[in-house]
Structure formats: structure tokens, C-alpha cells
TORDRENDO-655911 format. One record per residue: residue number from 1; residue in three letters; chain; z, y, x of N, C-alpha, C in turn. Coordinates in nm, 2 decimals. Last residue first. Layout:
! TORDRENDO-655911
<r><i>NUM</i><aa>ALA</aa><ch>A</ch><n_c3>Z</n_c3><n_c2>Y</n_c2><n_c1>X</n_c1><ca_c3>Z</ca_c3><ca_c2>Y</ca_c2><ca_c1>X</ca_c1><c_c3>Z</c_c3><c_c2>Y</c_c2><c_c1>X</c_c1></r>
...
! end
This chain:
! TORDRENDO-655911
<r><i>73</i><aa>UNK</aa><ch>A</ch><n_c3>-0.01</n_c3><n_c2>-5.53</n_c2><n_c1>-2.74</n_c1><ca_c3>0.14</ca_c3><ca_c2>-5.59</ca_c2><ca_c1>-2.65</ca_c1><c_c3>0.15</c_c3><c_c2>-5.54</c_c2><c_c1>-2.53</c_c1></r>
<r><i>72</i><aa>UNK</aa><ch>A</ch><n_c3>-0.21</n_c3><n_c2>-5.43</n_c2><n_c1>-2.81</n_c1><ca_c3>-0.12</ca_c3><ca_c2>-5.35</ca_c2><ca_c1>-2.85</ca_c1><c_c3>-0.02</c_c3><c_c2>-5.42</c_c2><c_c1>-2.76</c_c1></r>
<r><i>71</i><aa>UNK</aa><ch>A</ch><n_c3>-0.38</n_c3><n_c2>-5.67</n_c2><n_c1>-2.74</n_c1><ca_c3>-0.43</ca_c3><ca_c2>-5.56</ca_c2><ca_c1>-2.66</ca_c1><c_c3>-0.29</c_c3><c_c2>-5.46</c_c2><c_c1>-2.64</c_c1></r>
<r><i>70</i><aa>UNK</aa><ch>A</ch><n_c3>-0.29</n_c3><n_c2>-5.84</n_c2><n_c1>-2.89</n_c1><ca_c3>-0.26</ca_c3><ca_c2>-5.85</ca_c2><ca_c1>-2.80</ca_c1><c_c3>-0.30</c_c3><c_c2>-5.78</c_c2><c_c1>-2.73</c_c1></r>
<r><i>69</i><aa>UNK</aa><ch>A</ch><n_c3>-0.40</n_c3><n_c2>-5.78</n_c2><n_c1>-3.18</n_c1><ca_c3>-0.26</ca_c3><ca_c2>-5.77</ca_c2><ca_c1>-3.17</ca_c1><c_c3>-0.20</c_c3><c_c2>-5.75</c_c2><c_c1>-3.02</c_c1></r>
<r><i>68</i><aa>UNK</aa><ch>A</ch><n_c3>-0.69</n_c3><n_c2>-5.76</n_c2><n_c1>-3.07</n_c1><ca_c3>-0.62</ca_c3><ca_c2>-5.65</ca_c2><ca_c1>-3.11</ca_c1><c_c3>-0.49</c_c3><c_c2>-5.63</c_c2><c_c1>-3.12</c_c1></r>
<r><i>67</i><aa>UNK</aa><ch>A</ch><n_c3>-0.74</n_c3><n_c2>-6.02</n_c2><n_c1>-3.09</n_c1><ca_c3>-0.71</ca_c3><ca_c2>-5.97</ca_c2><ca_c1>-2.95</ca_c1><c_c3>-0.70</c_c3><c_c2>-5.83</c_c2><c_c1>-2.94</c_c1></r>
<r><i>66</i><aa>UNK</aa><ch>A</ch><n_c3>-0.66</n_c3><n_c2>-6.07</n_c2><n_c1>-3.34</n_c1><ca_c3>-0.58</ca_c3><ca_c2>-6.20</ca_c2><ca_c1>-3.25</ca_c1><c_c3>-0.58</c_c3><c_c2>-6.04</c_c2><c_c1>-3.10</c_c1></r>
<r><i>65</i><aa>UNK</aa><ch>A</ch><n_c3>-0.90</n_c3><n_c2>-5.97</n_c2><n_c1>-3.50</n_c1><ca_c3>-0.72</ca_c3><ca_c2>-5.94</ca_c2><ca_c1>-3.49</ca_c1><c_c3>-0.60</c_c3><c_c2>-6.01</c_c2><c_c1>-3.43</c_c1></r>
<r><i>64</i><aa>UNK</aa><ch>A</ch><n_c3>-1.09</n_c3><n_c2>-6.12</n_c2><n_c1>-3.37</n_c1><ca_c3>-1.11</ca_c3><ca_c2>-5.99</ca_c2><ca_c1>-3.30</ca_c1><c_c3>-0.93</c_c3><c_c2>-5.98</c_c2><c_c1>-3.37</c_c1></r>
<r><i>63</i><aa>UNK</aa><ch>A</ch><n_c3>-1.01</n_c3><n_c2>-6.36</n_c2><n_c1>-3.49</n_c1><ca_c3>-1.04</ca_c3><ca_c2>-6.38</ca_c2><ca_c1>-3.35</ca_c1><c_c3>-1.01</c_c3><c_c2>-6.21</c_c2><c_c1>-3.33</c_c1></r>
<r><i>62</i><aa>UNK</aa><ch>A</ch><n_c3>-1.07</n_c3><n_c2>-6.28</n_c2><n_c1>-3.79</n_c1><ca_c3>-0.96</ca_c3><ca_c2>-6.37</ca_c2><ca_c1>-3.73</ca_c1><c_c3>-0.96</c_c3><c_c2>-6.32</c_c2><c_c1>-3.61</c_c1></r>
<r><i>61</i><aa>UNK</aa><ch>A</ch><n_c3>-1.34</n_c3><n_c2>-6.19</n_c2><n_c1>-3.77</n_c1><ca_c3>-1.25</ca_c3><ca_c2>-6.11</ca_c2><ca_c1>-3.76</ca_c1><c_c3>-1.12</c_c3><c_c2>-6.16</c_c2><c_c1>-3.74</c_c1></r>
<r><i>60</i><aa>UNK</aa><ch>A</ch><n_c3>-1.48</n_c3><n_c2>-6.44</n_c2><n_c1>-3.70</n_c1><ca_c3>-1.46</ca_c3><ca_c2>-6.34</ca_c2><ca_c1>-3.66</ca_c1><c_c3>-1.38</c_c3><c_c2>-6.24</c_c2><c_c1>-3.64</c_c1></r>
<r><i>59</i><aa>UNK</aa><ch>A</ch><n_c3>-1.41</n_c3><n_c2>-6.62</n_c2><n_c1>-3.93</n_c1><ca_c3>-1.38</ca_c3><ca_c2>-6.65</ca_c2><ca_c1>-3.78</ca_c1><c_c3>-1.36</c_c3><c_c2>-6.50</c_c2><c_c1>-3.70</c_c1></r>
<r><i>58</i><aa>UNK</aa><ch>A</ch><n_c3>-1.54</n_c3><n_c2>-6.51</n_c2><n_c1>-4.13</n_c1><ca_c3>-1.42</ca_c3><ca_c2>-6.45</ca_c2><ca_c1>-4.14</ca_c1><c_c3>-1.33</c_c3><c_c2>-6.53</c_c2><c_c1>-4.02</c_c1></r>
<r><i>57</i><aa>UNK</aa><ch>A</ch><n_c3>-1.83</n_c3><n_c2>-6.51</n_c2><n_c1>-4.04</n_c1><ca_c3>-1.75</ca_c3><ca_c2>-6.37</ca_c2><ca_c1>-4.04</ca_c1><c_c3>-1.58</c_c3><c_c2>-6.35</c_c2><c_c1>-4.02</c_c1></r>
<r><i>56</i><aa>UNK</aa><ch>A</ch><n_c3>-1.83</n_c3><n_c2>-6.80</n_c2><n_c1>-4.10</n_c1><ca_c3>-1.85</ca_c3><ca_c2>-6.70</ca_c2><ca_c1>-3.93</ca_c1><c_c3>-1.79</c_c3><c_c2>-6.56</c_c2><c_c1>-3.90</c_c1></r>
<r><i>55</i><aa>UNK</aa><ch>A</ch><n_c3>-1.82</n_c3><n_c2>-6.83</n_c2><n_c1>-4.32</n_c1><ca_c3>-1.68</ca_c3><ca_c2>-6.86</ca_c2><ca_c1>-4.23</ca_c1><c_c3>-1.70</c_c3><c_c2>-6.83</c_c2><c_c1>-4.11</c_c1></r>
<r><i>54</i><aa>UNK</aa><ch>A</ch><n_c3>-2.05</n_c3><n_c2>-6.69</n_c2><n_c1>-4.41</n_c1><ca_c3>-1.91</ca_c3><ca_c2>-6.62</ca_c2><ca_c1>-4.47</ca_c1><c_c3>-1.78</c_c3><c_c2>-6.71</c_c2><c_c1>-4.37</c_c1></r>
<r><i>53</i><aa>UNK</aa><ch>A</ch><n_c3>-2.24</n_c3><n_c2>-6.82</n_c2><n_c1>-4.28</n_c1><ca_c3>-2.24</ca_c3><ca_c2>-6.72</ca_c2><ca_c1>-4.23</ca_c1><c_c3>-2.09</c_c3><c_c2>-6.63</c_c2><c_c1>-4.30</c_c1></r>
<r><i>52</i><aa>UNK</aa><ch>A</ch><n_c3>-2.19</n_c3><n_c2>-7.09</n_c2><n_c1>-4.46</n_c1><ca_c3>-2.17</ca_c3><ca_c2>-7.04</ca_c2><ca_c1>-4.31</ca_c1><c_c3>-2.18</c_c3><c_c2>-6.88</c_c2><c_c1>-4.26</c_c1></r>
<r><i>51</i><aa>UNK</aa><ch>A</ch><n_c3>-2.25</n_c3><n_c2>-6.98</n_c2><n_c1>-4.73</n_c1><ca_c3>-2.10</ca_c3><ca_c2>-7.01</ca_c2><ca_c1>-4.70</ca_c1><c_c3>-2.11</c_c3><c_c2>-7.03</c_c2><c_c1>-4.54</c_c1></r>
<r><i>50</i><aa>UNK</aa><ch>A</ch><n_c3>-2.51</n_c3><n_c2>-6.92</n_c2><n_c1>-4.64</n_c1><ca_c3>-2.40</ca_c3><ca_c2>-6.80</ca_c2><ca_c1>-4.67</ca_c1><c_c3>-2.25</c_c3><c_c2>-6.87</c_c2><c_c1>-4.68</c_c1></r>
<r><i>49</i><aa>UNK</aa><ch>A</ch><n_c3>-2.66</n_c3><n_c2>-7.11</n_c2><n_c1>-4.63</n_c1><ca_c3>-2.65</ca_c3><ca_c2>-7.03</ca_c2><ca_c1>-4.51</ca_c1><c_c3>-2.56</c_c3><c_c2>-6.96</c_c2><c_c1>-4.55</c_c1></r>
<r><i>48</i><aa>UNK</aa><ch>A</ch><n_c3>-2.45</n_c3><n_c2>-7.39</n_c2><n_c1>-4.77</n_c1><ca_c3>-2.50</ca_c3><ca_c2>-7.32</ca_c2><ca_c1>-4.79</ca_c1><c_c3>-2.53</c_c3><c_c2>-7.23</c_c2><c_c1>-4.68</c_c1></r>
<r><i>47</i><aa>UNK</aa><ch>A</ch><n_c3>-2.38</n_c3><n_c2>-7.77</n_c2><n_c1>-4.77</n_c1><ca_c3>-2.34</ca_c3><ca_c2>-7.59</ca_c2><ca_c1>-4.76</ca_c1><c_c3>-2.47</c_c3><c_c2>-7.53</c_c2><c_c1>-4.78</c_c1></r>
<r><i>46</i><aa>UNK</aa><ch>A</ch><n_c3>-2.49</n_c3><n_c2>-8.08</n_c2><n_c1>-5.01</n_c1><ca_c3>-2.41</ca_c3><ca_c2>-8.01</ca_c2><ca_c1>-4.82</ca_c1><c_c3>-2.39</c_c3><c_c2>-7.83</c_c2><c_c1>-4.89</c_c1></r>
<r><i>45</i><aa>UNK</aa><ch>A</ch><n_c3>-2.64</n_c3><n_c2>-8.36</n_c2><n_c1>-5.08</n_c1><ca_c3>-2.54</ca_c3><ca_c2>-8.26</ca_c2><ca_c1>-5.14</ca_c1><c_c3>-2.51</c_c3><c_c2>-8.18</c_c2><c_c1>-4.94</c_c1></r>
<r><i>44</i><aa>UNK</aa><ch>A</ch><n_c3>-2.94</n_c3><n_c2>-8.48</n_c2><n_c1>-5.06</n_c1><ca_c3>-2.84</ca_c3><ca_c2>-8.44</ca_c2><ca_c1>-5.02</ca_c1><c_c3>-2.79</c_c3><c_c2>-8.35</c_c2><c_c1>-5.08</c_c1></r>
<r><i>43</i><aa>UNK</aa><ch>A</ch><n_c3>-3.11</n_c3><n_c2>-8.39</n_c2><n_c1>-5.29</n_c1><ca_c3>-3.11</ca_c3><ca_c2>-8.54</ca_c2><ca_c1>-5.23</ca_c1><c_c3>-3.03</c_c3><c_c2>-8.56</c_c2><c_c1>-5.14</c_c1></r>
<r><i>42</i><aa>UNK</aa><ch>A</ch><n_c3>-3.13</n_c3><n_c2>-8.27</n_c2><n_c1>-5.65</n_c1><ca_c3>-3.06</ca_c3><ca_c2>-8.28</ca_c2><ca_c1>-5.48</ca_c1><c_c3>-3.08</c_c3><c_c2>-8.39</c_c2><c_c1>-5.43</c_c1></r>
<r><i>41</i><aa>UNK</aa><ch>A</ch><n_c3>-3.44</n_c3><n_c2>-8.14</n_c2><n_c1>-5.78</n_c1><ca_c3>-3.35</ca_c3><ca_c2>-8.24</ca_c2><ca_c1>-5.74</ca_c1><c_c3>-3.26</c_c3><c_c2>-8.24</c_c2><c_c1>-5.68</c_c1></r>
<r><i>40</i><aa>UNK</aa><ch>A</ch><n_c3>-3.53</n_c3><n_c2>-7.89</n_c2><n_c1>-5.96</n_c1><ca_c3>-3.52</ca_c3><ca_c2>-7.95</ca_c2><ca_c1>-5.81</ca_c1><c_c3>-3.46</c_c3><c_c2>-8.03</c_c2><c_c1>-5.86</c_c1></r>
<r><i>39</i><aa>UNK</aa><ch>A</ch><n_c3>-3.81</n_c3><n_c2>-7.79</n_c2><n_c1>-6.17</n_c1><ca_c3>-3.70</ca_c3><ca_c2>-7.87</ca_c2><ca_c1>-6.18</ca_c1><c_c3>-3.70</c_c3><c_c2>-7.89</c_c2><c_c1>-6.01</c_c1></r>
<r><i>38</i><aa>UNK</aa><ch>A</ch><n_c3>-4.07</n_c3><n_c2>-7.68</n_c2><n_c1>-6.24</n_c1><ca_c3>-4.00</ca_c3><ca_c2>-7.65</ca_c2><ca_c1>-6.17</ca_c1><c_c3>-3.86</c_c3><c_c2>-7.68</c_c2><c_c1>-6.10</c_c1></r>
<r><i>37</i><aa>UNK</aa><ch>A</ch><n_c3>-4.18</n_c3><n_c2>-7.84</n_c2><n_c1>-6.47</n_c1><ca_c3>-4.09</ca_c3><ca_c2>-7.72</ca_c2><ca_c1>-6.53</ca_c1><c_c3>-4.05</c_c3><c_c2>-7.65</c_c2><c_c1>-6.41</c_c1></r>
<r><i>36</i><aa>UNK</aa><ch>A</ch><n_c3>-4.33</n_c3><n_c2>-8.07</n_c2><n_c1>-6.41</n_c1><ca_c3>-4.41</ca_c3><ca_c2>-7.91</ca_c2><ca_c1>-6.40</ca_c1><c_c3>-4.30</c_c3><c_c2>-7.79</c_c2><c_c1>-6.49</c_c1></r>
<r><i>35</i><aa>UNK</aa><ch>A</ch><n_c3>-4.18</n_c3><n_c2>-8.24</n_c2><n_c1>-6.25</n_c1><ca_c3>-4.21</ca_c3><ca_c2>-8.23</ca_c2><ca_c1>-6.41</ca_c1><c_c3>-4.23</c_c3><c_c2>-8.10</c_c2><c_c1>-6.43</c_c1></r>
<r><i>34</i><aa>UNK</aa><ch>A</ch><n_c3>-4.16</n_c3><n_c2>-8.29</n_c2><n_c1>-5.97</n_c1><ca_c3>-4.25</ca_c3><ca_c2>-8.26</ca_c2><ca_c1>-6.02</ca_c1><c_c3>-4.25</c_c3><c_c2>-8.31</c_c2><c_c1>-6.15</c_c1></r>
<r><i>33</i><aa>UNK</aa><ch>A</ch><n_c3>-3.88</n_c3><n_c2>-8.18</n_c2><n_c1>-5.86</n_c1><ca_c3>-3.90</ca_c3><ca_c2>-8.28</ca_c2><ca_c1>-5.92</ca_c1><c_c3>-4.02</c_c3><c_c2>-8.37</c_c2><c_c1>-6.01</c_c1></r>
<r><i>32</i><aa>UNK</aa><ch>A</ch><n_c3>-3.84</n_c3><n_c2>-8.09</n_c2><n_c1>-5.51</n_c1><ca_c3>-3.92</ca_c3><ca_c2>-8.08</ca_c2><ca_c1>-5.65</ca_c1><c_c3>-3.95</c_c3><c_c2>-8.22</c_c2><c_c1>-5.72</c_c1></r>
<r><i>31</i><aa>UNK</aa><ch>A</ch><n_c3>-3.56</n_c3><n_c2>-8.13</n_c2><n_c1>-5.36</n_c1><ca_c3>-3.71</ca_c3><ca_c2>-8.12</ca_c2><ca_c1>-5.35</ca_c1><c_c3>-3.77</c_c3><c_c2>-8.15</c_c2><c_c1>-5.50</c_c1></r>
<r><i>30</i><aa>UNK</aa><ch>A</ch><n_c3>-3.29</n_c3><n_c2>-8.02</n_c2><n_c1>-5.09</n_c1><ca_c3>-3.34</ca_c3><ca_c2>-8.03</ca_c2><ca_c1>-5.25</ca_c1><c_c3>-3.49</c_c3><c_c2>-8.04</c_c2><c_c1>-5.26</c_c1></r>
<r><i>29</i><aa>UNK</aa><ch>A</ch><n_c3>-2.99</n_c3><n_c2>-8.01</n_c2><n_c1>-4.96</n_c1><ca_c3>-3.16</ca_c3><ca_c2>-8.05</ca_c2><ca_c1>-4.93</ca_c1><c_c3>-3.16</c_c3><c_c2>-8.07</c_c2><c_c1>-5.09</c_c1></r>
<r><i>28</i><aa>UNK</aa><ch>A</ch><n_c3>-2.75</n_c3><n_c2>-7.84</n_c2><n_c1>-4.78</n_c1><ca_c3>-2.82</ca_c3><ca_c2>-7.87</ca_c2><ca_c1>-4.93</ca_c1><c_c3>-2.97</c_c3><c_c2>-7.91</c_c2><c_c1>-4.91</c_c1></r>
<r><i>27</i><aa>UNK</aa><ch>A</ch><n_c3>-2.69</n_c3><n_c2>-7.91</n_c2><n_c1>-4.45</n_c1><ca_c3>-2.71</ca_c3><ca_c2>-7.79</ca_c2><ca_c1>-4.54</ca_c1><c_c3>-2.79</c_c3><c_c2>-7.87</c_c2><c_c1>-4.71</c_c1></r>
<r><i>26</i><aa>UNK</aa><ch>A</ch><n_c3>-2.43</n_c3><n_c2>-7.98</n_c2><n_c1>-4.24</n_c1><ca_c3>-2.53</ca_c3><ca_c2>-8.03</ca_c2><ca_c1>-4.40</ca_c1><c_c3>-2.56</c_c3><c_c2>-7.95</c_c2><c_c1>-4.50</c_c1></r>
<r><i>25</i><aa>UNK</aa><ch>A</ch><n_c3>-2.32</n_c3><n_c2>-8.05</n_c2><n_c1>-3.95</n_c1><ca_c3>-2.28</ca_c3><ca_c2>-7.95</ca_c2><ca_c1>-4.06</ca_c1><c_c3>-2.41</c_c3><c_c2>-8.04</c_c2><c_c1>-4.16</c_c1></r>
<r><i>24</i><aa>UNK</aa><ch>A</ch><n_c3>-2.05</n_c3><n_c2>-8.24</n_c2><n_c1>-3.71</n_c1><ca_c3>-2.18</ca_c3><ca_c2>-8.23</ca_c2><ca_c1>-3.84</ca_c1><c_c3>-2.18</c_c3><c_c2>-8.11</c_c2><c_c1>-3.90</c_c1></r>
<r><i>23</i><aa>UNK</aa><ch>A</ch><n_c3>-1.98</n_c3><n_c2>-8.26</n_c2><n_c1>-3.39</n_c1><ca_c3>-1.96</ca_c3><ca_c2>-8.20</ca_c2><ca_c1>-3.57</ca_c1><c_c3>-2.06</c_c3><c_c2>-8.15</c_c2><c_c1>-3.64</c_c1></r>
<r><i>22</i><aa>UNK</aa><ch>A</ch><n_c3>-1.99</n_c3><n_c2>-8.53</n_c2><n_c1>-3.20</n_c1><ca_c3>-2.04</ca_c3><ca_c2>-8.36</ca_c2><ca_c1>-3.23</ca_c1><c_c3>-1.99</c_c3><c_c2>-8.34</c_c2><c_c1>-3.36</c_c1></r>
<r><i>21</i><aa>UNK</aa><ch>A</ch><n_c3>-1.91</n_c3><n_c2>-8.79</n_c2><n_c1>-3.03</n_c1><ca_c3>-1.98</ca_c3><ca_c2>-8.74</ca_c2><ca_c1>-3.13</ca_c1><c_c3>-1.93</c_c3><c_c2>-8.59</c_c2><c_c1>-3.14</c_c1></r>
<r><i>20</i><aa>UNK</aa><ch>A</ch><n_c3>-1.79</n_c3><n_c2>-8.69</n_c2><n_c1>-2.66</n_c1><ca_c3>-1.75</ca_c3><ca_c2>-8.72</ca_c2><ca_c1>-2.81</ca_c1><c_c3>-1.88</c_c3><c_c2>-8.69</c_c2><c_c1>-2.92</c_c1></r>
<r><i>19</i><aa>UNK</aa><ch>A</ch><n_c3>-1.84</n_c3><n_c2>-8.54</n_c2><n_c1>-2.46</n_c1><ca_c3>-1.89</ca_c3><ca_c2>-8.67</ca_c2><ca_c1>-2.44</ca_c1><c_c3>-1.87</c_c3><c_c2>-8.76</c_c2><c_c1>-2.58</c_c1></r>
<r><i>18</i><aa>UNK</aa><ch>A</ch><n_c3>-1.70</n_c3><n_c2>-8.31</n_c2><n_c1>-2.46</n_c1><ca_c3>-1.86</ca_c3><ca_c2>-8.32</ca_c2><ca_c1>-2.50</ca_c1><c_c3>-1.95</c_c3><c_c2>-8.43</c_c2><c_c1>-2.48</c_c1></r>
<r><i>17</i><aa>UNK</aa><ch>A</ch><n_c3>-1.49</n_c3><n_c2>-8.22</n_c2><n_c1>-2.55</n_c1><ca_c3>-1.53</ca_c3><ca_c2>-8.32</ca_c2><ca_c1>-2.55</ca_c1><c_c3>-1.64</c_c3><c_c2>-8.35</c_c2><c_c1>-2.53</c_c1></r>
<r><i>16</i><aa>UNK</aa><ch>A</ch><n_c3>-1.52</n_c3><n_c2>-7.92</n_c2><n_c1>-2.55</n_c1><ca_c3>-1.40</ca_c3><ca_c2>-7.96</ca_c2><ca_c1>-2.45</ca_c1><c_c3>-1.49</c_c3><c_c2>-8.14</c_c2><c_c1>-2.44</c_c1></r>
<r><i>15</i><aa>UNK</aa><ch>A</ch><n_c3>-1.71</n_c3><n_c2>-7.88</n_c2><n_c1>-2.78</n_c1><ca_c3>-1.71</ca_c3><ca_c2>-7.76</ca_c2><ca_c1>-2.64</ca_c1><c_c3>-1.64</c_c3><c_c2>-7.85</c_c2><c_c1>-2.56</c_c1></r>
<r><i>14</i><aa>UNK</aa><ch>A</ch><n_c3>-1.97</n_c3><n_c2>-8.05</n_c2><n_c1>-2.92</n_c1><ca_c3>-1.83</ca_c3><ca_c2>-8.06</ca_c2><ca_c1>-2.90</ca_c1><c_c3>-1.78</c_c3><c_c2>-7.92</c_c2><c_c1>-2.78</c_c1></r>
<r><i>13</i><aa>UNK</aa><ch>A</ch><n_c3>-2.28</n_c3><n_c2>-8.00</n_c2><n_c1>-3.07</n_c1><ca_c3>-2.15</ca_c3><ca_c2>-8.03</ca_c2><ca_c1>-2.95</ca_c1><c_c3>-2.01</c_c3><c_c2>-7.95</c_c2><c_c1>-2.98</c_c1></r>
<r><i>12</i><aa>UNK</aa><ch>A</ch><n_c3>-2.36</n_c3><n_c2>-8.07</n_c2><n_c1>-3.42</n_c1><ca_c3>-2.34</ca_c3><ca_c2>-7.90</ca_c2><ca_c1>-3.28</ca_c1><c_c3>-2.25</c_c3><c_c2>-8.03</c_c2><c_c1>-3.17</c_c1></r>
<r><i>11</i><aa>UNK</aa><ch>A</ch><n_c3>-2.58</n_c3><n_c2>-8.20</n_c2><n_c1>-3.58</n_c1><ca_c3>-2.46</ca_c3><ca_c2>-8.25</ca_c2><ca_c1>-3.51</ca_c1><c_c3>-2.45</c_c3><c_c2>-8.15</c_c2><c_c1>-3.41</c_c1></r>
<r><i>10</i><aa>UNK</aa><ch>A</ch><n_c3>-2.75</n_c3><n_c2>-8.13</n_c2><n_c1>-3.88</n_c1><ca_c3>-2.75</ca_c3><ca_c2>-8.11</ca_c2><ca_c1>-3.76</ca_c1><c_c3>-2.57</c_c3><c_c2>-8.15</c_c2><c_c1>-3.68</c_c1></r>
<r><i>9</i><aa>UNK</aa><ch>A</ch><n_c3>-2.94</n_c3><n_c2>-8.14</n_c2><n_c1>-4.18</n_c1><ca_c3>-2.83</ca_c3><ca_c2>-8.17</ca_c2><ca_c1>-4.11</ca_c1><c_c3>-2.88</c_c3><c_c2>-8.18</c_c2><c_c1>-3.96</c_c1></r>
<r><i>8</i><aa>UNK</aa><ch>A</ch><n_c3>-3.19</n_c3><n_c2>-7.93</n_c2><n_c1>-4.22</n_c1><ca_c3>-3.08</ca_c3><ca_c2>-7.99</ca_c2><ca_c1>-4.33</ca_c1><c_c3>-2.91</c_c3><c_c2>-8.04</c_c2><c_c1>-4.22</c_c1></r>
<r><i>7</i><aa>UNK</aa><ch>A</ch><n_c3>-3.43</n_c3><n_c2>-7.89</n_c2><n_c1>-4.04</n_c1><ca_c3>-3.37</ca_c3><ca_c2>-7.82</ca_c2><ca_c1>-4.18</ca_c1><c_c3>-3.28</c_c3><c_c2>-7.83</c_c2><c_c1>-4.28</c_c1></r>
<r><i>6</i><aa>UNK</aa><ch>A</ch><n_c3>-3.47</n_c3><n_c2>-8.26</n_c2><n_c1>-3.98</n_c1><ca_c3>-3.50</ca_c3><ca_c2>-8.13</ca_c2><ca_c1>-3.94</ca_c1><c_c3>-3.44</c_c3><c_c2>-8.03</c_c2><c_c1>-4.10</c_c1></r>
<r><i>5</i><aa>UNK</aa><ch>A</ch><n_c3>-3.16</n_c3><n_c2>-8.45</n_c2><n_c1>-3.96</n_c1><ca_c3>-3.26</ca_c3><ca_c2>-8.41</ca_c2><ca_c1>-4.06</ca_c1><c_c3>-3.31</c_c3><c_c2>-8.29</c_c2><c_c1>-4.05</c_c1></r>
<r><i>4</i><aa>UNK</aa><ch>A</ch><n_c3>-3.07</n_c3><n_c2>-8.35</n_c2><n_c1>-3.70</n_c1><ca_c3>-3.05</ca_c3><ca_c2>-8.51</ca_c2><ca_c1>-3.75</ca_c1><c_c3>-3.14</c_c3><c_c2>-8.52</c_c2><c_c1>-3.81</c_c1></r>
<r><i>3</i><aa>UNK</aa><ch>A</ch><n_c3>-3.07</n_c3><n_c2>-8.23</n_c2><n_c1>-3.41</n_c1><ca_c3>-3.14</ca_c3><ca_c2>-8.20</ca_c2><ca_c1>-3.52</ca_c1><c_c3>-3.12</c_c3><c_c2>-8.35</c_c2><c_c1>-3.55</c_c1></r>
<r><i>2</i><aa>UNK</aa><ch>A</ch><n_c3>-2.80</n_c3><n_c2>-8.11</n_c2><n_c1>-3.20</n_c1><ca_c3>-2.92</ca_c3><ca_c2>-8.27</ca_c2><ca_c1>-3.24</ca_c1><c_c3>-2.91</c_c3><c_c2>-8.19</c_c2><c_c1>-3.37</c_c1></r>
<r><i>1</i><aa>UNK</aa><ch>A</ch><n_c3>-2.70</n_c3><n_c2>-7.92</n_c2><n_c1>-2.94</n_c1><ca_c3>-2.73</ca_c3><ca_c2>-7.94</ca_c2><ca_c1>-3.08</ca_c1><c_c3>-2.83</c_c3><c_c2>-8.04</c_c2><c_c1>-3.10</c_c1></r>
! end
């Protein structure tokens, strides 16, 4: 893993290529707009920890009913 933008964007390795650029992820960067309302800005657009951790899960159980079907064979 390369930290691109600490806390925001990061390049994971490749598993098979790993001599290949990596796959990006981009998490939403946002920073205060200081007009004392509180206002953010975006300064990158990107995901969210929950939309990752929601396609982790549903990797997951993908994968586990892959070796459930095959256990049953």
C-alpha cells in the first residue's frame, strides 16, 4: 500500500501483477470553509468508510456462498 494523500487517497497492490500500478481508492476530502457557519468544502470528491466496508461485506459473503456451494458438491 502507497499512501498518496495521507487520509484520503491510497494505491493498494496489485496481488498477481505487482509490478503493475496498484488500484486507487479516494476517500472524500473535505475542509472548512471558514465562514463561521461551519460550512465544508469538497476538495476531492471520492467514497466513503461505509461504502467500503459495505463492498467488503458483500465480497464476503459472495466468497463464503462460493465455498458453501462447493463444500455441498
Amino acid at each position: 500500500m502507497k499512501i498518496l494523500t495521507p487520509g484520503h487517497k491510497y494505491e493498494l497492490s496489485n496481488f498477481e501483477q505487482n509490478d503493475q500500478k496498484g488500484q486507487e481508492i479516494q476517500f472524500i476530502e473535505k475542509e472548512s470553509a471558514n465562514d463561521g457557519k461551519g460550512t465544508l468544502n469538497t476538495v476531492s470528491d471520492g467514497t466513503t468508510n461505509e461504502d467500503v466496508l459495505a463492498m467488503l461485506i458483500d465480497r464476503m459473503q459472495y466468497l463464503q456462498s462460493k465455498f458453501l456451494v462447493e463444500k455441498m458438491l
